[in-house]
TORPA-4810 file (N, C-alpha, C, O; in nm, 3 decimals):
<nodes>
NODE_1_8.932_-4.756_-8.667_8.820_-4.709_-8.587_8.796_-4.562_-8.621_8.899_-4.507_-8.658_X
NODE_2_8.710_-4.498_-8.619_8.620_-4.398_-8.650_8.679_-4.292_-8.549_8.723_-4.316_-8.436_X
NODE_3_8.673_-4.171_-8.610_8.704_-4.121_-8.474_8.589_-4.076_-8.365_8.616_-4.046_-8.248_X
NODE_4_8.441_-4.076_-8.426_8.326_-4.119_-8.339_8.314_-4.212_-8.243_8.287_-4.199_-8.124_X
NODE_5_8.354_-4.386_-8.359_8.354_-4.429_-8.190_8.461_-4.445_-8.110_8.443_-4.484_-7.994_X
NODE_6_8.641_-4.406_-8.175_8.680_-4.359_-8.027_8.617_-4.329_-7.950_8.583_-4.398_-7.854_X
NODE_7_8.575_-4.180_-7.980_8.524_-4.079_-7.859_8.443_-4.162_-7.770_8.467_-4.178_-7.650_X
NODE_8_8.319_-4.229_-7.853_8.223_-4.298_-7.797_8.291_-4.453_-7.684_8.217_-4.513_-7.606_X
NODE_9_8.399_-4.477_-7.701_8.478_-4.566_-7.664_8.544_-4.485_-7.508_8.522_-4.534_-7.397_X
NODE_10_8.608_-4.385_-7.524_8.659_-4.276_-7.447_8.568_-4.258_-7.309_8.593_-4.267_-7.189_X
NODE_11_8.438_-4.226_-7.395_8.349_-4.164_-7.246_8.285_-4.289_-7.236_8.240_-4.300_-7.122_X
NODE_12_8.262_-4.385_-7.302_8.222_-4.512_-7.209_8.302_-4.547_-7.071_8.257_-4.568_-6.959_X
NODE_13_8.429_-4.547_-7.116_8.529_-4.559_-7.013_8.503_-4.469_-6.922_8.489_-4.515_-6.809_X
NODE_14_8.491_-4.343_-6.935_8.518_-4.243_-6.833_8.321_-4.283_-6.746_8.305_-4.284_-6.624_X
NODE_15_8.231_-4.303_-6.825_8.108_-4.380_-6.728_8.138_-4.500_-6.679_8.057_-4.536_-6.592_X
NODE_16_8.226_-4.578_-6.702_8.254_-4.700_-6.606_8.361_-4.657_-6.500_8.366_-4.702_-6.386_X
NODE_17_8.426_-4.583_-6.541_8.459_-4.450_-6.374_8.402_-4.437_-6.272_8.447_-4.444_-6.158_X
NODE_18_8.272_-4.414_-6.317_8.155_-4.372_-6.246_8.159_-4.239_-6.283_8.113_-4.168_-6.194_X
NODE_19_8.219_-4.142_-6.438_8.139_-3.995_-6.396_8.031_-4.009_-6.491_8.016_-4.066_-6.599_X
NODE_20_7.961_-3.937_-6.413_7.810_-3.882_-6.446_7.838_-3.804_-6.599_7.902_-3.699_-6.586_X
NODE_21_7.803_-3.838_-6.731_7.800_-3.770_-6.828_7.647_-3.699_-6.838_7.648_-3.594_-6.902_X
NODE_22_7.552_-3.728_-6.797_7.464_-3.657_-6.819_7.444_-3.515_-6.758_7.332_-3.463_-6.763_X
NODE_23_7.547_-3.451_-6.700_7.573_-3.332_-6.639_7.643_-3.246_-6.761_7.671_-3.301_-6.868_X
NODE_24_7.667_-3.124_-6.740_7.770_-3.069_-6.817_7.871_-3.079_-6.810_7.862_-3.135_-6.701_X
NODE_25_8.001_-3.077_-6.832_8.122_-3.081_-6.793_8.227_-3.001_-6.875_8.209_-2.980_-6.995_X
NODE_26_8.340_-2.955_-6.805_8.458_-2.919_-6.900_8.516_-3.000_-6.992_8.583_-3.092_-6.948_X
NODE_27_8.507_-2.987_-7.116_8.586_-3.082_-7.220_8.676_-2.959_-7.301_8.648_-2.862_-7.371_X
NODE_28_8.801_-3.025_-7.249_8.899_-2.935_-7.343_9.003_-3.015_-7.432_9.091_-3.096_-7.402_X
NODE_29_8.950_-2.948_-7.586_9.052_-2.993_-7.666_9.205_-2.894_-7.678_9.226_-2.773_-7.669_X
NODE_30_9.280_-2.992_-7.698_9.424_-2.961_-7.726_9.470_-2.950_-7.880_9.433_-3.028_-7.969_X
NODE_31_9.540_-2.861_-7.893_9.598_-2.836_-8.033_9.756_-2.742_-7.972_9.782_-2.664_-7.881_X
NODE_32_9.841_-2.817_-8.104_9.987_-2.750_-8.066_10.020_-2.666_-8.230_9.959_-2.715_-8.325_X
NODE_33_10.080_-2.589_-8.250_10.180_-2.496_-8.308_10.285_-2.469_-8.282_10.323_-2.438_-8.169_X
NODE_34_10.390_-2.478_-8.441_10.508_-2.416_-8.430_10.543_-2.308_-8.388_10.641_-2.314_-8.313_X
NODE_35_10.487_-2.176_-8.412_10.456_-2.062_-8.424_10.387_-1.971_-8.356_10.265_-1.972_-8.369_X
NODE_36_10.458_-1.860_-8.258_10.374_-1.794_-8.230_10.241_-1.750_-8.308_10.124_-1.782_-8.286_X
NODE_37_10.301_-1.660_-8.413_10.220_-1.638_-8.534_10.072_-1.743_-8.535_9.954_-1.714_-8.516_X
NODE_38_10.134_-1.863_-8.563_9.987_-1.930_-8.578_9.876_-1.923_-8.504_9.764_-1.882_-8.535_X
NODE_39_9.938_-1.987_-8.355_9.877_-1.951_-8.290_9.805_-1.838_-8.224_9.754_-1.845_-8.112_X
NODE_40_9.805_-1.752_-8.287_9.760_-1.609_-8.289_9.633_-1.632_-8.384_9.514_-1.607_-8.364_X
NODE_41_9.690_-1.681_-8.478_9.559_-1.695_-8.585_9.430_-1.777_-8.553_9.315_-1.744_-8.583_X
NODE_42_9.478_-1.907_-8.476_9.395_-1.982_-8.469_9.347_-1.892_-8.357_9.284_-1.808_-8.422_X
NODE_43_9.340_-1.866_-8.269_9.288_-1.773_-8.145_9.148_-1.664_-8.190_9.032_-1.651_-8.152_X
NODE_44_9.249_-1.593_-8.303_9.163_-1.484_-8.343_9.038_-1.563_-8.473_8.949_-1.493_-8.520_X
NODE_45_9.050_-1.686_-8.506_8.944_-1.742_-8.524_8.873_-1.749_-8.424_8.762_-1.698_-8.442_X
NODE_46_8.888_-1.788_-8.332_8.808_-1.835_-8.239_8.762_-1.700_-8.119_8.751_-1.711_-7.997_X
NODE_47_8.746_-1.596_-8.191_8.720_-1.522_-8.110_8.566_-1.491_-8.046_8.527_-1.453_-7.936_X
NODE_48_8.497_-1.531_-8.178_8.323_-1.512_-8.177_8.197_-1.667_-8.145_8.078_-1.695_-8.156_X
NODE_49_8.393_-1.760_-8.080_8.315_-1.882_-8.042_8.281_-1.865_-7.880_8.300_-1.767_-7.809_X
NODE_50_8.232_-1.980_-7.850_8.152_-2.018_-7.700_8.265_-2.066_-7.655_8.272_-2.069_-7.533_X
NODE_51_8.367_-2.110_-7.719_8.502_-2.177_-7.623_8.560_-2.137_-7.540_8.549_-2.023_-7.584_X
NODE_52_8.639_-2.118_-7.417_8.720_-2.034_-7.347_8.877_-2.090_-7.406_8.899_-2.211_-7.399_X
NODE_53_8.962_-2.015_-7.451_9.067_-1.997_-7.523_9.228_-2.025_-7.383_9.255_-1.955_-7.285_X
NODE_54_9.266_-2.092_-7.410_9.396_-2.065_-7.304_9.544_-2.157_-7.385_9.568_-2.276_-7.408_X
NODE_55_9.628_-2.006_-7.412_9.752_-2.045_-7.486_9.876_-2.057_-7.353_9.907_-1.986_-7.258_X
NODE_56_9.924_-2.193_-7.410_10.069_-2.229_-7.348_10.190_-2.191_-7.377_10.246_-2.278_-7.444_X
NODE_57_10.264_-2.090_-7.356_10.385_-2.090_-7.423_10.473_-2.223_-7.396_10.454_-2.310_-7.312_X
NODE_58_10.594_-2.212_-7.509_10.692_-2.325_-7.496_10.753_-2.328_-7.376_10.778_-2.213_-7.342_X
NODE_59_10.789_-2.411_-7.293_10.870_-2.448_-7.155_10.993_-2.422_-7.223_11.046_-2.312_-7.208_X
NODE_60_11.054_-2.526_-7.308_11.183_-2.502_-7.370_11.157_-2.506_-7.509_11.053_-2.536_-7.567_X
NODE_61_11.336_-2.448_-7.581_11.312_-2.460_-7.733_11.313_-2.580_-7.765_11.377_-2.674_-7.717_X
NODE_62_11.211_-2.573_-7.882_11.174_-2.661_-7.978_11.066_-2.722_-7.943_11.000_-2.795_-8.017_X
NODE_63_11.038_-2.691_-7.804_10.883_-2.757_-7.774_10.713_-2.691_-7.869_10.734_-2.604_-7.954_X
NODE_64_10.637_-2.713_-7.858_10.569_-2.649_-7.954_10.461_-2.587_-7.879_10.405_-2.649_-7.789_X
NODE_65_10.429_-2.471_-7.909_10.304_-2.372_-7.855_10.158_-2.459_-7.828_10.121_-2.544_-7.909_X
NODE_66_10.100_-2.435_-7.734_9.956_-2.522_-7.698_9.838_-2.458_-7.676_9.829_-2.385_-7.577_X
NODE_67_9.765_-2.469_-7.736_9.641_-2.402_-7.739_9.476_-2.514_-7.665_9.426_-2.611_-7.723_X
NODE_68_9.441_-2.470_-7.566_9.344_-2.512_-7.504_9.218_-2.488_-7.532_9.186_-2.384_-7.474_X
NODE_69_9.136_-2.530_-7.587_9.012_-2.434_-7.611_8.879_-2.566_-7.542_8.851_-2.682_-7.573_X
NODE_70_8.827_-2.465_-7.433_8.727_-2.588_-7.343_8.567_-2.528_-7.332_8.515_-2.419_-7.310_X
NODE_71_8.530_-2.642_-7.355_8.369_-2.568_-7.358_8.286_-2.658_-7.267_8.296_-2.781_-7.274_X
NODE_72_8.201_-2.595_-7.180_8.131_-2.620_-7.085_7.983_-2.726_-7.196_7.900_-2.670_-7.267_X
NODE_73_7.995_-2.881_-7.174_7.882_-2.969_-7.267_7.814_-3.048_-7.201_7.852_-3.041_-7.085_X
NODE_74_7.713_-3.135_-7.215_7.706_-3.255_-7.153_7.731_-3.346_-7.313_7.687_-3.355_-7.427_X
NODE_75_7.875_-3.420_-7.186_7.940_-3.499_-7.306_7.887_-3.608_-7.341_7.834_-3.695_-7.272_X
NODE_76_7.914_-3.599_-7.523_7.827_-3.714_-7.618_7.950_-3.750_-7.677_8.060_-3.698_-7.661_X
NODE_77_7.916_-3.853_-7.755_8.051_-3.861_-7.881_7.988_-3.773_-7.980_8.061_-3.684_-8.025_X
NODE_78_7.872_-3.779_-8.022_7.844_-3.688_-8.108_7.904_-3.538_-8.102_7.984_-3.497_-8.186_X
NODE_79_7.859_-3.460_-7.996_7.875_-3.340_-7.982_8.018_-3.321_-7.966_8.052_-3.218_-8.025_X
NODE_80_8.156_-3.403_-7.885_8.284_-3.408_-7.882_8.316_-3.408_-8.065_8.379_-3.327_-8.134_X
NODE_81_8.263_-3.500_-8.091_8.346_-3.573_-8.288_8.294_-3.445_-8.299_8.382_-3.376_-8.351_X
NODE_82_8.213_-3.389_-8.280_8.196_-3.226_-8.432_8.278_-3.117_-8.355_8.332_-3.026_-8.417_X
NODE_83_8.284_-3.126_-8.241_8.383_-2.957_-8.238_8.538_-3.074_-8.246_8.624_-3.011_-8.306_X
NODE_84_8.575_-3.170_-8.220_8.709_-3.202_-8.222_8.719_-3.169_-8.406_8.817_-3.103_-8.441_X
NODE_85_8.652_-3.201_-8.481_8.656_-3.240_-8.614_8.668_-3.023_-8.671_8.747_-2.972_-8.750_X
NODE_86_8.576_-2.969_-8.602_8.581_-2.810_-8.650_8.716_-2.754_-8.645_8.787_-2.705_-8.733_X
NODE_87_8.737_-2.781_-8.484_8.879_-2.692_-8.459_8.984_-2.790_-8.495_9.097_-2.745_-8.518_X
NODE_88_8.964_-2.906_-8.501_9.138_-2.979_-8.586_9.127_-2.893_-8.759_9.233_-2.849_-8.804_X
NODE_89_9.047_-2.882_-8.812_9.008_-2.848_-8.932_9.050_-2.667_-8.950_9.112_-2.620_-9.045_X
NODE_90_9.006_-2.606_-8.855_9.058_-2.471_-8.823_9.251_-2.432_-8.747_9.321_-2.331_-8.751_X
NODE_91_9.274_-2.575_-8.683_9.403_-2.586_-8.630_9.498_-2.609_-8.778_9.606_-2.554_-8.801_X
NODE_92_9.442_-2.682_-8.848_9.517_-2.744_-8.937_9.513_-2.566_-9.048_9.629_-2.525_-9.060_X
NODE_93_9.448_-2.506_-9.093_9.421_-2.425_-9.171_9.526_-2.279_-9.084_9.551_-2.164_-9.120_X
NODE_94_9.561_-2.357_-8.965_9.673_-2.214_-8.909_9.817_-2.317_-8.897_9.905_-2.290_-8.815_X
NODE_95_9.826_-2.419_-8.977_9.985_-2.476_-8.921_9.986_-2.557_-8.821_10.093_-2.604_-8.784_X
NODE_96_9.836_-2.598_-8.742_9.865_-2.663_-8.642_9.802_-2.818_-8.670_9.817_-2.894_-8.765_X
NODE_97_9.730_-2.830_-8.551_9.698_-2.969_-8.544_9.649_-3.001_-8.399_9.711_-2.950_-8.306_X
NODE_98_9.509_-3.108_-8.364_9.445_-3.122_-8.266_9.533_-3.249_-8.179_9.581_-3.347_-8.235_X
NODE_99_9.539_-3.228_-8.071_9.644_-3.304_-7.964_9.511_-3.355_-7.895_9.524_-3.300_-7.786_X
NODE_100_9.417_-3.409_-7.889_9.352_-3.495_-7.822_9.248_-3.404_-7.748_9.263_-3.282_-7.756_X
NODE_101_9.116_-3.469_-7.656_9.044_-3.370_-7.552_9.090_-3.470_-7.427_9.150_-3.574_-7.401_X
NODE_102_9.030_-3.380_-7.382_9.070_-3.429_-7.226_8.915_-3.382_-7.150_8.860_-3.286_-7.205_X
NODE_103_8.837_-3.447_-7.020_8.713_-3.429_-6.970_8.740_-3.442_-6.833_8.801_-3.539_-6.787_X
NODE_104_8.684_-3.318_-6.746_8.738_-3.310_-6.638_8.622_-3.256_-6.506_8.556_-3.156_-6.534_X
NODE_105_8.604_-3.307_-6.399_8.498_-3.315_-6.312_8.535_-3.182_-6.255_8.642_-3.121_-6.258_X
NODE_106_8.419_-3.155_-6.202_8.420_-2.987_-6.111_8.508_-3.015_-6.033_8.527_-3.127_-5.986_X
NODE_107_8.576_-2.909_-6.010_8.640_-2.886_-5.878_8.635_-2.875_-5.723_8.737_-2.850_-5.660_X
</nodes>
């Protein structure tokens, strides 16, 4: 399967929920690193983006560094597949790698 229509698979599910996708919403993708270091890098890429940035340090050793980056969309698969596809592509180019999104209703 594509990773389009995952996504497209994903928020079908989350509309048979009942949430409203035609609103905006928080969608935050996940990406992890070995490395402080990296994760520094990938960050300071992302400095001149629209994303809001939020790093996890490790709980314990050997766990791996987590990087949050969430942007306010009204969620598509389209518009999810191209920033998941940018920043795995920019994660991967610092050592890392994209850990999934996650879509989450106002508070």
């Amino acid at each position: 399967m594509s990773l389009l229509a995952e996504n497209a698979a994903h928020l079908k599910e989350f509309a048979s929920d009942g949430l409203d996708l035609s609103v905006p919403r928080a969608v935050e993708f996940a990406h992890v690193f070995t490395t402080p270091l990296d994760v520094d890098g990938f960050a300071a890429a992302l400095l001149d983006d629209d994303g809001e940035v939020d790093i996890l340090e490790p709980e314990d050793d050997g766990d791996p560094w987590e990087v949050a980056v969430t942007y306010e969309l009204i969620p598509s698969a389209e518009a999810i597949t191209a920033i998941e596809e940018r920043l795995d592509a920019l994660a991967q180019a610092h050592n890392g790698e994209s850990d999934g999104w996650g879509l989450y209703e106002d508070e």
